[in-house]
N, CA and C atoms of all chains as a GROMACS GRO file, in nm:
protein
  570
    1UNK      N    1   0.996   0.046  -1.036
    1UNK     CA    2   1.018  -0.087  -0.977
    1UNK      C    3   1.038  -0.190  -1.088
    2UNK      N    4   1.122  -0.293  -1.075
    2UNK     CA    5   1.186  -0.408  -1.155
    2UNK      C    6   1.066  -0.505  -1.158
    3UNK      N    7   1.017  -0.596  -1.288
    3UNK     CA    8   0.962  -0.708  -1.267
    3UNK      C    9   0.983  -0.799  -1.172
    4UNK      N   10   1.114  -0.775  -1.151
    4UNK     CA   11   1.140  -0.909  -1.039
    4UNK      C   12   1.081  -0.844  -0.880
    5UNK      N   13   1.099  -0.684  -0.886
    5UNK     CA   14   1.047  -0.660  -0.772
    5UNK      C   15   0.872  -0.686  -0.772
    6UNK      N   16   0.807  -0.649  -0.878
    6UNK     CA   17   0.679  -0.655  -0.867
    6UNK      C   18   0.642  -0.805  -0.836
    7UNK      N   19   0.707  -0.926  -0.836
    7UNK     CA   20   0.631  -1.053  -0.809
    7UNK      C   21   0.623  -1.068  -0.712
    8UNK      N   22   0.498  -1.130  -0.703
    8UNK     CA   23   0.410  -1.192  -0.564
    8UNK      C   24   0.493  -1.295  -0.451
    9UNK      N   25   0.498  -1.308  -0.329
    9UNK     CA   26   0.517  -1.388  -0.263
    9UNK      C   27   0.543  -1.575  -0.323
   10UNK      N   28   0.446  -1.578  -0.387
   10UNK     CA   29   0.422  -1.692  -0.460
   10UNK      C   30   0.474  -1.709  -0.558
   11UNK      N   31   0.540  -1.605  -0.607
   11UNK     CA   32   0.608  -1.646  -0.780
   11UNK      C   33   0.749  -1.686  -0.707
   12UNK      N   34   0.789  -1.578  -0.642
   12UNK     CA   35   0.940  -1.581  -0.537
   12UNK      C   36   0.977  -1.713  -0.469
   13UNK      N   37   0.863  -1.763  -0.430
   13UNK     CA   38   0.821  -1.894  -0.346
   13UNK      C   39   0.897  -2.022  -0.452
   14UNK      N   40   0.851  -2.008  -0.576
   14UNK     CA   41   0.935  -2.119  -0.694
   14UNK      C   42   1.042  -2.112  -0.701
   15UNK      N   43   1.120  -2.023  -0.701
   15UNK     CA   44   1.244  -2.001  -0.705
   15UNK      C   45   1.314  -2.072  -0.597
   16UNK      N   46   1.278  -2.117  -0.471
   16UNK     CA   47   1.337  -2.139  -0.370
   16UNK      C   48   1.422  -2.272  -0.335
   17UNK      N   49   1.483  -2.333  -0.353
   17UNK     CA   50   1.531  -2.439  -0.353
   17UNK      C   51   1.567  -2.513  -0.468
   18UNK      N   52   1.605  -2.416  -0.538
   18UNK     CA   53   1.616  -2.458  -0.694
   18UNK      C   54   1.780  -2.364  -0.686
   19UNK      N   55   1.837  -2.409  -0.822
   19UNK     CA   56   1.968  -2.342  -0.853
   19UNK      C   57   1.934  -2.244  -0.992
   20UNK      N   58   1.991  -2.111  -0.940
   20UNK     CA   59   1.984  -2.004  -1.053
   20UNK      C   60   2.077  -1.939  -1.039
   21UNK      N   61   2.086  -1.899  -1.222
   21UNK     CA   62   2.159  -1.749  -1.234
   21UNK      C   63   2.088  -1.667  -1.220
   22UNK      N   64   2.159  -1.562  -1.143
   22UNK     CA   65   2.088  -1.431  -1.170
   22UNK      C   66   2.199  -1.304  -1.209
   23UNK      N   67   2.117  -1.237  -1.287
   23UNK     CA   68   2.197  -1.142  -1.371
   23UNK      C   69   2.182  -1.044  -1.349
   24UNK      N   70   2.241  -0.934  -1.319
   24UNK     CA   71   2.231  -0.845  -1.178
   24UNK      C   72   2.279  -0.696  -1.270
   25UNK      N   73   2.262  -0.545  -1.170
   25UNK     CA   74   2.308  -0.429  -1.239
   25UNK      C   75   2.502  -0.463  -1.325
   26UNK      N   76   2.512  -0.376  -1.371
   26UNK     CA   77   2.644  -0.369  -1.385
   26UNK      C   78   2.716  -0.473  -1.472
   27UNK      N   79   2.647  -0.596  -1.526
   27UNK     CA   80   2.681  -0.707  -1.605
   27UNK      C   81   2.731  -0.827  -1.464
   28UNK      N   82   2.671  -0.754  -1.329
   28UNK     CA   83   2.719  -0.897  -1.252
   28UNK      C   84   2.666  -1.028  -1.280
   29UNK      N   85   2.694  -1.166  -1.249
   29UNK     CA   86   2.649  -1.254  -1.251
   29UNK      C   87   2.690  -1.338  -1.119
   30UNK      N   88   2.581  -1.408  -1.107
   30UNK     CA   89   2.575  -1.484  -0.946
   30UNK      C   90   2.494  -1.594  -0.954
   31UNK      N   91   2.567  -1.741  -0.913
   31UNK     CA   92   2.492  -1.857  -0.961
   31UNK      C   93   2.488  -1.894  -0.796
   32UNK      N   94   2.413  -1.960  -0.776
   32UNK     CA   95   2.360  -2.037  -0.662
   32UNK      C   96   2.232  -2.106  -0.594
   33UNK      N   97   2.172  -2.190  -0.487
   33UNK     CA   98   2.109  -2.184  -0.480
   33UNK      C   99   2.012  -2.123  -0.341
   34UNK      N  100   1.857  -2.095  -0.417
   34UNK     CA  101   1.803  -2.006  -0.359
   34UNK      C  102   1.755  -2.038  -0.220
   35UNK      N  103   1.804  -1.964  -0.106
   35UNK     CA  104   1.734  -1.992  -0.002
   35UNK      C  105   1.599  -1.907   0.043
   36UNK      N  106   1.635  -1.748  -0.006
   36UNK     CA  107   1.473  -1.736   0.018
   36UNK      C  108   1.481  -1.565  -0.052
   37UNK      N  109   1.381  -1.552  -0.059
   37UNK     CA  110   1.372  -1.399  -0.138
   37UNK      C  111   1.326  -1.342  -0.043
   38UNK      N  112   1.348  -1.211   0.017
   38UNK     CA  113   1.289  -1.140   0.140
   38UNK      C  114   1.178  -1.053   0.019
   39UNK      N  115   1.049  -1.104   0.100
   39UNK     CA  116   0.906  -0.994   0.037
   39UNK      C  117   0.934  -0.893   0.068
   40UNK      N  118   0.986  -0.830   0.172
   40UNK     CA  119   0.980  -0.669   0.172
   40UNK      C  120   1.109  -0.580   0.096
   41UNK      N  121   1.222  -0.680   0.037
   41UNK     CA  122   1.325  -0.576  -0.077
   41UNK      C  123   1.305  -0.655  -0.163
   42UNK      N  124   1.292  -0.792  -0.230
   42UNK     CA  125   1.314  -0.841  -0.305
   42UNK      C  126   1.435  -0.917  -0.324
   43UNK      N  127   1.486  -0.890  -0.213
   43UNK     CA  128   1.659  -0.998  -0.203
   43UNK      C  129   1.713  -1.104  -0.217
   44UNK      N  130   1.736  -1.150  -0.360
   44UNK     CA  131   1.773  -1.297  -0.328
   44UNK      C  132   1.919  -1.349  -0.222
   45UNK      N  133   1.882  -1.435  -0.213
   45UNK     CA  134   1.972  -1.536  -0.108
   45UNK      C  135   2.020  -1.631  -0.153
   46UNK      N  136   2.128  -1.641  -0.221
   46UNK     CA  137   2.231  -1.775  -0.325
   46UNK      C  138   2.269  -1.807  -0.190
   47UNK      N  139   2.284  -1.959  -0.189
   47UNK     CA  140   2.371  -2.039  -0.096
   47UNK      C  141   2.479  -2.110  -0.246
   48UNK      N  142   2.584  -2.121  -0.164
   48UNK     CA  143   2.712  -2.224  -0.234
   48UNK      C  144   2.775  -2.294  -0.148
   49UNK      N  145   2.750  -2.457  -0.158
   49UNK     CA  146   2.843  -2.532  -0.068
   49UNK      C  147   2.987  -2.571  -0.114
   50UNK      N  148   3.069  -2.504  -0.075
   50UNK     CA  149   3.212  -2.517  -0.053
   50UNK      C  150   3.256  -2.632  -0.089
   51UNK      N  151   3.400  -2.645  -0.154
   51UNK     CA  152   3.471  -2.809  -0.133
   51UNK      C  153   3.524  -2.815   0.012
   52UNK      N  154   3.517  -2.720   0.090
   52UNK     CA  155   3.631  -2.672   0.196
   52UNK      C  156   3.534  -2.673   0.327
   53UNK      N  157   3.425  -2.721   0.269
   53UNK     CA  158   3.295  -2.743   0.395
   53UNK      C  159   3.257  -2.631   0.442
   54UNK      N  160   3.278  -2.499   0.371
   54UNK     CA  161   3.227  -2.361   0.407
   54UNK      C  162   3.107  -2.354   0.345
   55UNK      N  163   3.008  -2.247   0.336
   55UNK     CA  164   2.899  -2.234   0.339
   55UNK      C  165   2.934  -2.087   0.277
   56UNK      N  166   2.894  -2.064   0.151
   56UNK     CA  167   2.920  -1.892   0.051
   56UNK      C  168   2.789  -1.869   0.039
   57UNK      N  169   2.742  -1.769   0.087
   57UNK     CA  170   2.573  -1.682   0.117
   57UNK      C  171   2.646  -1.549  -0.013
   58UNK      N  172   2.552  -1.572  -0.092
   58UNK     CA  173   2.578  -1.410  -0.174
   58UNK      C  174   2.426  -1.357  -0.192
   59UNK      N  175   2.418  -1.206  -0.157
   59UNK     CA  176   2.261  -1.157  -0.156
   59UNK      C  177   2.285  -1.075  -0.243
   60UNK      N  178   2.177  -1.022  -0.336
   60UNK     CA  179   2.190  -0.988  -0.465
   60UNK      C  180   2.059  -0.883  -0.378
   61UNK      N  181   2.051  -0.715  -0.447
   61UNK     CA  182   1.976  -0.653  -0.345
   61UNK      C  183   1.822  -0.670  -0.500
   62UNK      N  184   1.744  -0.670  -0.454
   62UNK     CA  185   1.595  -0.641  -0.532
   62UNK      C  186   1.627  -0.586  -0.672
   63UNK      N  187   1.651  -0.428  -0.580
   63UNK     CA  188   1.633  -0.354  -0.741
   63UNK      C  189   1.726  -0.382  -0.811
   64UNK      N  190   1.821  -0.420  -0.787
   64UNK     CA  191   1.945  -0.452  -0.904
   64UNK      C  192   1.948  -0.587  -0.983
   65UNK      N  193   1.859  -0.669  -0.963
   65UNK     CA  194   1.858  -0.784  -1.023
   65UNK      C  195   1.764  -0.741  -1.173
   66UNK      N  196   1.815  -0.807  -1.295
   66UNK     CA  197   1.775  -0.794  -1.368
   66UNK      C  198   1.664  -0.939  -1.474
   67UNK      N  199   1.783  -1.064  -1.402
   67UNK     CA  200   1.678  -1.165  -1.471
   67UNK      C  201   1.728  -1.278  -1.406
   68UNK      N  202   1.678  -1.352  -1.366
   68UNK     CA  203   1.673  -1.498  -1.249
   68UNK      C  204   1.671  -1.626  -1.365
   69UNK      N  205   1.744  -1.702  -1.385
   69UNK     CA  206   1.723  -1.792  -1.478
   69UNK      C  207   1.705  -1.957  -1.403
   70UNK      N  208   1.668  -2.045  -1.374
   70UNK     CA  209   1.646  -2.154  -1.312
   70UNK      C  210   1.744  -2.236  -1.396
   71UNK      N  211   1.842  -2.309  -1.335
   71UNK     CA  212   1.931  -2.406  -1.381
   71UNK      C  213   1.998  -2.557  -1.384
   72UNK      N  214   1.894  -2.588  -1.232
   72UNK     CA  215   1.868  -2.698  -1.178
   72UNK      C  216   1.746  -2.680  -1.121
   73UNK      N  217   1.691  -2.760  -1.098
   73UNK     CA  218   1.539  -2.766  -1.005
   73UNK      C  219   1.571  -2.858  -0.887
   74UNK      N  220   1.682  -2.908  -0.828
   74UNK     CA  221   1.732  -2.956  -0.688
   74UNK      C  222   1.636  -3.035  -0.674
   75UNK      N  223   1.698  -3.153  -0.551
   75UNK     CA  224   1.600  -3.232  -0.508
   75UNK      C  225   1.615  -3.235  -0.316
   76UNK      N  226   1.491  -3.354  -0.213
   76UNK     CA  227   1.490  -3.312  -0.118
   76UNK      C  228   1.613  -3.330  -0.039
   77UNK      N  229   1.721  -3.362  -0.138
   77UNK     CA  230   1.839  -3.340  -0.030
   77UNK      C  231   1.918  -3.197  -0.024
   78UNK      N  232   1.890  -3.175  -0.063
   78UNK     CA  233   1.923  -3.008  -0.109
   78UNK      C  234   1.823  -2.924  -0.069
   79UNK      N  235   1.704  -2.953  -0.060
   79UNK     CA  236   1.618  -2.892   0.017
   79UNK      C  237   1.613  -2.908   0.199
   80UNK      N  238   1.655  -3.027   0.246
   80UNK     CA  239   1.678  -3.057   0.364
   80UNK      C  240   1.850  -2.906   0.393
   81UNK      N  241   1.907  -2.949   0.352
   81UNK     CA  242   2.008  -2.878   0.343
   81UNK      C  243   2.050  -2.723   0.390
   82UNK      N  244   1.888  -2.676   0.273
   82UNK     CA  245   1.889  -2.559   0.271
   82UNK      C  246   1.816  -2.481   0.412
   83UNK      N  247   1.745  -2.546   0.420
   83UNK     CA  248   1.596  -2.550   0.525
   83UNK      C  249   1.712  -2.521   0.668
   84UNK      N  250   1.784  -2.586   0.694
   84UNK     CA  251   1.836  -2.603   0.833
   84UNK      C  252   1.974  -2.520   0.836
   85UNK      N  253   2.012  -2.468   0.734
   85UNK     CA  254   2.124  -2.352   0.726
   85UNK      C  255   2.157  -2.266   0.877
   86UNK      N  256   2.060  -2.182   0.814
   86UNK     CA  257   2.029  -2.091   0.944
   86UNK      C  258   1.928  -2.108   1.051
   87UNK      N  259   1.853  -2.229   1.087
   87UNK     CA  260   1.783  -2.264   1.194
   87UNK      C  261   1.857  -2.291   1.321
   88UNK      N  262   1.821  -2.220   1.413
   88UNK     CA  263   1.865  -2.264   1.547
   88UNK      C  264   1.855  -2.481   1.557
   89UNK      N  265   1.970  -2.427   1.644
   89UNK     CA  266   1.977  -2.603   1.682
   89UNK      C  267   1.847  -2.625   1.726
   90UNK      N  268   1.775  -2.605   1.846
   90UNK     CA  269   1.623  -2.694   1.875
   90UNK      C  270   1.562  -2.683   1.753
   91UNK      N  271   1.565  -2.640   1.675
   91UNK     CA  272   1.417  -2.643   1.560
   91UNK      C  273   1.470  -2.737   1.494
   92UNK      N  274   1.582  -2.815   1.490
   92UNK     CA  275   1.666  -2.899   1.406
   92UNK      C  276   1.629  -3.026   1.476
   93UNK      N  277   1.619  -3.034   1.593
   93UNK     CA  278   1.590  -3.172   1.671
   93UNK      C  279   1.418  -3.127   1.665
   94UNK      N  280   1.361  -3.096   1.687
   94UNK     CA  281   1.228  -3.065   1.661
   94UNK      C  282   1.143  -3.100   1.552
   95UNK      N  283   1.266  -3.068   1.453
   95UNK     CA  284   1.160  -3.057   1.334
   95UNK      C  285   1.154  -3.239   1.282
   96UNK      N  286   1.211  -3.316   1.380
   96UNK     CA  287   1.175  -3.477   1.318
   96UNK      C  288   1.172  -3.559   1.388
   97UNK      N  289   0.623  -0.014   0.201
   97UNK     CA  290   0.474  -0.022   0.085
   97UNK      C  291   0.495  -0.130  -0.006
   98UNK      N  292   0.644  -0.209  -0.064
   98UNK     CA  293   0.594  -0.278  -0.175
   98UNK      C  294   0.586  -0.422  -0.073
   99UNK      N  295   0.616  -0.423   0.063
   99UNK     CA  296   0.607  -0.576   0.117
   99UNK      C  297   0.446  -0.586   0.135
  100UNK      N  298   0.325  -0.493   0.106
  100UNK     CA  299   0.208  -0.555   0.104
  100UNK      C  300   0.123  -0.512  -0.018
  101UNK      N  301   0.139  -0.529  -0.081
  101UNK     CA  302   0.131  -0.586  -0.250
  101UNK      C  303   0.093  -0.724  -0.235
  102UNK      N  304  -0.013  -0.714  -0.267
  102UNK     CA  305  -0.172  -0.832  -0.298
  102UNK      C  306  -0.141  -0.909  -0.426
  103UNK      N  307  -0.197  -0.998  -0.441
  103UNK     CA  308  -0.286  -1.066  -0.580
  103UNK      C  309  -0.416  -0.944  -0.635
  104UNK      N  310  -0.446  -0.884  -0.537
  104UNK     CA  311  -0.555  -0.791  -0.599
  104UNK      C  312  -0.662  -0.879  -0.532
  105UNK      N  313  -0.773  -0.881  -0.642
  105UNK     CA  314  -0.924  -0.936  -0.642
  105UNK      C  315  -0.914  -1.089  -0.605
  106UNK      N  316  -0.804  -1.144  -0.553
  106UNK     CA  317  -0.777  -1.306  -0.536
  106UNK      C  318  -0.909  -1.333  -0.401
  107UNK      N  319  -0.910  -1.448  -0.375
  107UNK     CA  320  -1.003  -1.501  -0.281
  107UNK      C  321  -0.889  -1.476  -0.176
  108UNK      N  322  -0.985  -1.552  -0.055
  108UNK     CA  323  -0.969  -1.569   0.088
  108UNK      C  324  -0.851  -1.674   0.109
  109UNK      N  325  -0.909  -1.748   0.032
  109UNK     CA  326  -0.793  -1.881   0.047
  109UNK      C  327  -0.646  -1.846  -0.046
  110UNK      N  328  -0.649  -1.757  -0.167
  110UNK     CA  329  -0.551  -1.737  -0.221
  110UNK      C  330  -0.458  -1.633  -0.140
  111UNK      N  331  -0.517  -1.522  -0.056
  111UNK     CA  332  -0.450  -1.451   0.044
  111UNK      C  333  -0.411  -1.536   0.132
  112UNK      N  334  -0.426  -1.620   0.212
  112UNK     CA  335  -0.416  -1.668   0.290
  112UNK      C  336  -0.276  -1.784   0.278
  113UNK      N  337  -0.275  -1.821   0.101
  113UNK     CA  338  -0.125  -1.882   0.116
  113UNK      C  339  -0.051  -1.771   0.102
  114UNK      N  340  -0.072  -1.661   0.018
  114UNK     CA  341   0.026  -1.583  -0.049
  114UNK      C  342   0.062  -1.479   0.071
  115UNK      N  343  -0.008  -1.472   0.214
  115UNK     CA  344   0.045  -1.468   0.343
  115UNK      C  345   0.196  -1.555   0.371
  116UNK      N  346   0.118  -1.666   0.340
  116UNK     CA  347   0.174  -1.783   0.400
  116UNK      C  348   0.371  -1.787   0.332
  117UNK      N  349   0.336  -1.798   0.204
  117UNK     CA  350   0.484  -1.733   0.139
  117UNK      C  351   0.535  -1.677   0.198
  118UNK      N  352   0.483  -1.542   0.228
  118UNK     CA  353   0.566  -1.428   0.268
  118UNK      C  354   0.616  -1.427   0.396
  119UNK      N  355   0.566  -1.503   0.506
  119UNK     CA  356   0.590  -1.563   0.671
  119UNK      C  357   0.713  -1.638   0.614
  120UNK      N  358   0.736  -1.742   0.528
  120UNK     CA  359   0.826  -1.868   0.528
  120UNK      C  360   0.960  -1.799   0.475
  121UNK      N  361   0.948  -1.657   0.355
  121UNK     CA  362   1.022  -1.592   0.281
  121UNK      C  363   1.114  -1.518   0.373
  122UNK      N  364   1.037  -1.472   0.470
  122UNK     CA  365   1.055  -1.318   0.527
  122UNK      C  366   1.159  -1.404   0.667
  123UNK      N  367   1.101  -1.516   0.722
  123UNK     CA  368   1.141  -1.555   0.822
  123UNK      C  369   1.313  -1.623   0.748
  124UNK      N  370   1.329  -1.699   0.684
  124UNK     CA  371   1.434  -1.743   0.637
  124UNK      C  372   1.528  -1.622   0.603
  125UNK      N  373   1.465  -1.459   0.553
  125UNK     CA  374   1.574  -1.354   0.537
  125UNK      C  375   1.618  -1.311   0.644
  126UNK      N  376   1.502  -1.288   0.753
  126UNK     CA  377   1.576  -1.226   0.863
  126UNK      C  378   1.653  -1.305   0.944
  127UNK      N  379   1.673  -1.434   0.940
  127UNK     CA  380   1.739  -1.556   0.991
  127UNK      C  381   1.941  -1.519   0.912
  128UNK      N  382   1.919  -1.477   0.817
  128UNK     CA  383   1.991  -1.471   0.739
  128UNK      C  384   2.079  -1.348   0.748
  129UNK      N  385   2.019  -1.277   0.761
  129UNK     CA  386   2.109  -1.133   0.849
  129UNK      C  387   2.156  -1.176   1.043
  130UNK      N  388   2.058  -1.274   1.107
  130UNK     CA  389   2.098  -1.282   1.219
  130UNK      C  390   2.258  -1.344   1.170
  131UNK      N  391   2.219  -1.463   1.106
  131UNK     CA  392   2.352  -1.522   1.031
  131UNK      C  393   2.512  -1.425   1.039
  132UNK      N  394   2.493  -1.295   0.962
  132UNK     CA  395   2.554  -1.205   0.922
  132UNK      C  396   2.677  -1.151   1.044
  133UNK      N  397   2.556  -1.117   1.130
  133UNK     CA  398   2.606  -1.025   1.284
  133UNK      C  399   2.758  -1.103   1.323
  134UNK      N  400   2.861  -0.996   1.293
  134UNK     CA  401   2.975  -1.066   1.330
  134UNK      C  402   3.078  -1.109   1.241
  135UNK      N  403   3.043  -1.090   1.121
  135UNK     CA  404   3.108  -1.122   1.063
  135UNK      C  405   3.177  -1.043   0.916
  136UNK      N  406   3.266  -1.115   0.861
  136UNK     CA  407   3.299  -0.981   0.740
  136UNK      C  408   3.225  -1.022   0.611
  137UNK      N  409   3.154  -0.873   0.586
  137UNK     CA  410   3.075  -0.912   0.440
  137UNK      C  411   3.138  -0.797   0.362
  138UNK      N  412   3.169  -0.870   0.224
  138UNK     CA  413   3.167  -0.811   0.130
  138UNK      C  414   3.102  -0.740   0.035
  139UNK      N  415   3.058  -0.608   0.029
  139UNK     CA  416   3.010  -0.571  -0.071
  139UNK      C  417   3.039  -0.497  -0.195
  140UNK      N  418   2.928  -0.525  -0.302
  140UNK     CA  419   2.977  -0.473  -0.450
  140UNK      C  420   2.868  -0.360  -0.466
  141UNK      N  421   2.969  -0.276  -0.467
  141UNK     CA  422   2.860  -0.113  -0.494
  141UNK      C  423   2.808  -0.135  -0.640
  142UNK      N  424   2.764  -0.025  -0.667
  142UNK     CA  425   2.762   0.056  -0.813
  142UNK      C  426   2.905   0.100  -0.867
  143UNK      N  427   2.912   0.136  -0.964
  143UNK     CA  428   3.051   0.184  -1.009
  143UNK      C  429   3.169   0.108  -0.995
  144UNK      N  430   3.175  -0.034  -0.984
  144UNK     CA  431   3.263  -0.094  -0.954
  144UNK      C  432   3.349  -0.091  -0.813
  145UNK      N  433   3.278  -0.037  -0.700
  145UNK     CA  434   3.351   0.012  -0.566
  145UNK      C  435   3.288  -0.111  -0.499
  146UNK      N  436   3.430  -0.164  -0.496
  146UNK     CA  437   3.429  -0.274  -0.379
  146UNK      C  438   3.461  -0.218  -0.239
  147UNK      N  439   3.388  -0.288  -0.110
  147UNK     CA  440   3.473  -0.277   0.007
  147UNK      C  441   3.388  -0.366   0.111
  148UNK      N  442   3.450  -0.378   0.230
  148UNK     CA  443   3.440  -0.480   0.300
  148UNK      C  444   3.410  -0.448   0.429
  149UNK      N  445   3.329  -0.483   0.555
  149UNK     CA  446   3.318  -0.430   0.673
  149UNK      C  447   3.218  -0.528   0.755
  150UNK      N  448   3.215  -0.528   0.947
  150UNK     CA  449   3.171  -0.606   0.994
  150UNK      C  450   3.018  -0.529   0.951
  151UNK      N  451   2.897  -0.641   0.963
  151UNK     CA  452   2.773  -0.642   0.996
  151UNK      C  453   2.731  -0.619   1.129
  152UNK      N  454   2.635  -0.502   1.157
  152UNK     CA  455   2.660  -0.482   1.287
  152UNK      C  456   2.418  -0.545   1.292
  153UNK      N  457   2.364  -0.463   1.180
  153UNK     CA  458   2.218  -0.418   1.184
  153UNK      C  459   2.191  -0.373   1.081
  154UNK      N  460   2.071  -0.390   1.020
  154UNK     CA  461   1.945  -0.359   0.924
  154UNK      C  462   1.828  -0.305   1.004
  155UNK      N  463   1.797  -0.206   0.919
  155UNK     CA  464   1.613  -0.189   0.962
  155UNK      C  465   1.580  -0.252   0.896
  156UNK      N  466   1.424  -0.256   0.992
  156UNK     CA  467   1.309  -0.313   0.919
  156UNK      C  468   1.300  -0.305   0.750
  157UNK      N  469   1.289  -0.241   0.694
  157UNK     CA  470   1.286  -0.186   0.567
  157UNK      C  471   1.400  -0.242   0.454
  158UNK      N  472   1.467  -0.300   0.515
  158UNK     CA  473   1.630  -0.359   0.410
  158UNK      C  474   1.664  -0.191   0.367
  159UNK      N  475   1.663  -0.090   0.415
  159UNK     CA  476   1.689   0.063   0.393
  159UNK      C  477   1.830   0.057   0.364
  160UNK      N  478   1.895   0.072   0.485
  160UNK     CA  479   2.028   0.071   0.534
  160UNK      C  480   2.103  -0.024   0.608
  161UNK      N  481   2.254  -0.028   0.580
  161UNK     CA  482   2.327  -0.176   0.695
  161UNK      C  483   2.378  -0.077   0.801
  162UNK      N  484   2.379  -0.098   0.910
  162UNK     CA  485   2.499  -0.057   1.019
  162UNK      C  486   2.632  -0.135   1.040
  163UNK      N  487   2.720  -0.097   0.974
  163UNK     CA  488   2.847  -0.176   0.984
  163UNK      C  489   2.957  -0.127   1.040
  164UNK      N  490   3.067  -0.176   1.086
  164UNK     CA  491   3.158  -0.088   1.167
  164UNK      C  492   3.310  -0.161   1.063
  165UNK      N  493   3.394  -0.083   1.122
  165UNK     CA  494   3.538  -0.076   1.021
  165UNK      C  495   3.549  -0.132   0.908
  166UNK      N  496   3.465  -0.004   0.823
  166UNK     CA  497   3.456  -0.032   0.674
  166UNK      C  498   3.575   0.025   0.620
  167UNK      N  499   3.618  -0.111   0.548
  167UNK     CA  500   3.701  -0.092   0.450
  167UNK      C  501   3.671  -0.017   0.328
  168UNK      N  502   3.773   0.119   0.255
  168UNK     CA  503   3.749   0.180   0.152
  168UNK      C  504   3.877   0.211   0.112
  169UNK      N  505   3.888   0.243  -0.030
  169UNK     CA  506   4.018   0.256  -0.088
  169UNK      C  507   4.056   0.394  -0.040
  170UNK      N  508   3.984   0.482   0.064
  170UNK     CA  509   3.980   0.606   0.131
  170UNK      C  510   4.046   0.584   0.267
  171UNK      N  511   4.017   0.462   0.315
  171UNK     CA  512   4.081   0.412   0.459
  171UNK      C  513   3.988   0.370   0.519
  172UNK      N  514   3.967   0.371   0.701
  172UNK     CA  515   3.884   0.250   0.750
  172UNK      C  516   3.814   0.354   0.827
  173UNK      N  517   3.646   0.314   0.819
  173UNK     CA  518   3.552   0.429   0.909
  173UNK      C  519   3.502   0.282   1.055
  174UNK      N  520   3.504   0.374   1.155
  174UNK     CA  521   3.474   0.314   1.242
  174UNK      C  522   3.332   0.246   1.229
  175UNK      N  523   3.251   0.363   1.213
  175UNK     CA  524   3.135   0.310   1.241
  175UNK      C  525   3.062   0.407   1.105
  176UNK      N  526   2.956   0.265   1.007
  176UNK     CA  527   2.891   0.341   0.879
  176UNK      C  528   2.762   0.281   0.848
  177UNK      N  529   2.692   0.385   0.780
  177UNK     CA  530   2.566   0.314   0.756
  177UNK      C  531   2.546   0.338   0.591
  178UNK      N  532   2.520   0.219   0.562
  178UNK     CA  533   2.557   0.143   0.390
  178UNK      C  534   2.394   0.206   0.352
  179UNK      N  535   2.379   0.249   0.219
  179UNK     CA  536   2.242   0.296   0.164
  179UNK      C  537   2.224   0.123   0.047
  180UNK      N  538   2.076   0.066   0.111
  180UNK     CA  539   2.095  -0.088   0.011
  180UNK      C  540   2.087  -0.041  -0.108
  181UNK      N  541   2.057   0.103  -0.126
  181UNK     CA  542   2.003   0.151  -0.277
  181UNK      C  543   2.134   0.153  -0.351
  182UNK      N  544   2.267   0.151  -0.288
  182UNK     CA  545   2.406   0.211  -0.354
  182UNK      C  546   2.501   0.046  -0.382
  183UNK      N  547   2.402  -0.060  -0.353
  183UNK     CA  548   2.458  -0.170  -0.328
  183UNK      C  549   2.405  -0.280  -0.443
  184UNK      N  550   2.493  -0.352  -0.518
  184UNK     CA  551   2.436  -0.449  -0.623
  184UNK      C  552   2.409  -0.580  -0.538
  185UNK      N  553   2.512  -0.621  -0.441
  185UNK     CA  554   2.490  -0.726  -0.357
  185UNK      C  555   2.590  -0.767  -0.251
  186UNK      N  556   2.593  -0.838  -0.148
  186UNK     CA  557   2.670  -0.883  -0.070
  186UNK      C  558   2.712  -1.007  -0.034
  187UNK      N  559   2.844  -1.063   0.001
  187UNK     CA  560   2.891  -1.223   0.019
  187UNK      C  561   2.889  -1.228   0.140
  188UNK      N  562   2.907  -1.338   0.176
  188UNK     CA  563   2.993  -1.373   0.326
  188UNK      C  564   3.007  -1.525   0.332
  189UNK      N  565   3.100  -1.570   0.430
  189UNK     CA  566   3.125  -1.763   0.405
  189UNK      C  567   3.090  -1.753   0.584
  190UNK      N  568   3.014  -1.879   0.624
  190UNK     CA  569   2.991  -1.910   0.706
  190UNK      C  570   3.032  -2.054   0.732
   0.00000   0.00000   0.00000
């Protein structure tokens, strides 16, 4: 298992709403920012907002990631952003 | 087995966020495959083998994808199930 797989819920948790590279098997590279790491593979979740108003999701799988680098630390508009991606519409009127 | 992996010897209250992570983590991934259903994702194997196919299902486990008319430089399979172990990562634009 990868360091990145061995971290805790809570280390994964920092990463989240922040912008990183991550440097992946094979010499890939993948910049974006993080919407959430799944605890049970280790999967990161890059979001990229489009000039074209599209929405680019790239998932990078656990074991193949090799090193996560933080490149922005984002702020709560980018966190609002991220948060409501994939939320159903009521949790969107709900949540304010 | 590795989604319940502890702090170890941590307290009550330190389990209890590092629960809490993993509810907020776990819920935003599987939100994220619902996302998926329907649509064309790209993936990047090992070995440089690209190919492309709808998202149909995941197990529990992030094990395997169920995808249907996968694209391969072999031709198009109706219906396939992707090993995540053979996979560096996947796109899609929403």
């Amino acid at each position: 298992m990868s360091e990145w797989q061995r971290k805790s819920p809570l280390e994964w948790q920092t990463y989240v709403n922040k912008e990183v590279k991550v440097t992946a098997a094979e010499k890939h590279e993948y910049k974006g920012w993080v919407l959430t790491v799944d605890p049970v593979s280790a999967n990161v979740v890059l979001v990229k907002f489009m000039e074209n108003g599209k929405v680019c999701v790239s998932v990078i799988l656990g074991h193949a990631v090799q090193k996560v680098e933080i490149v922005n630390e984002g702020d709560d508009e980018m966190k609002e952003q991220l948060a409501h991606l994939f939320m159903p519409e009521e949790s969107k009127v709900y949540g304010h | 087995p590795i989604s319940i992996s502890t702090m170890g010897c941590g307290n009550e209250a330190d389990l209890e966020r590092e629960q809490q992570a993993r509810v907020a983590l776990r819920e935003q991934y599987l939100r994220s495959l619902i996302a998926m259903v329907g649509h064309t994702i790209h993936f990047t194997m090992y070995e440089r083998v690209n190919v492309s196919a709808f998202f149909d299902a995941s197990d529990i486990d992030i094990l395997n994808f169920q995808v249907s008319d996968l694209q391969t430089p072999l031709g198009v399979h109706r219906e396939a199930l992707l090993r995540c172990s053979d996979i560096i990562s996947y796109t899609f634009e929403l």
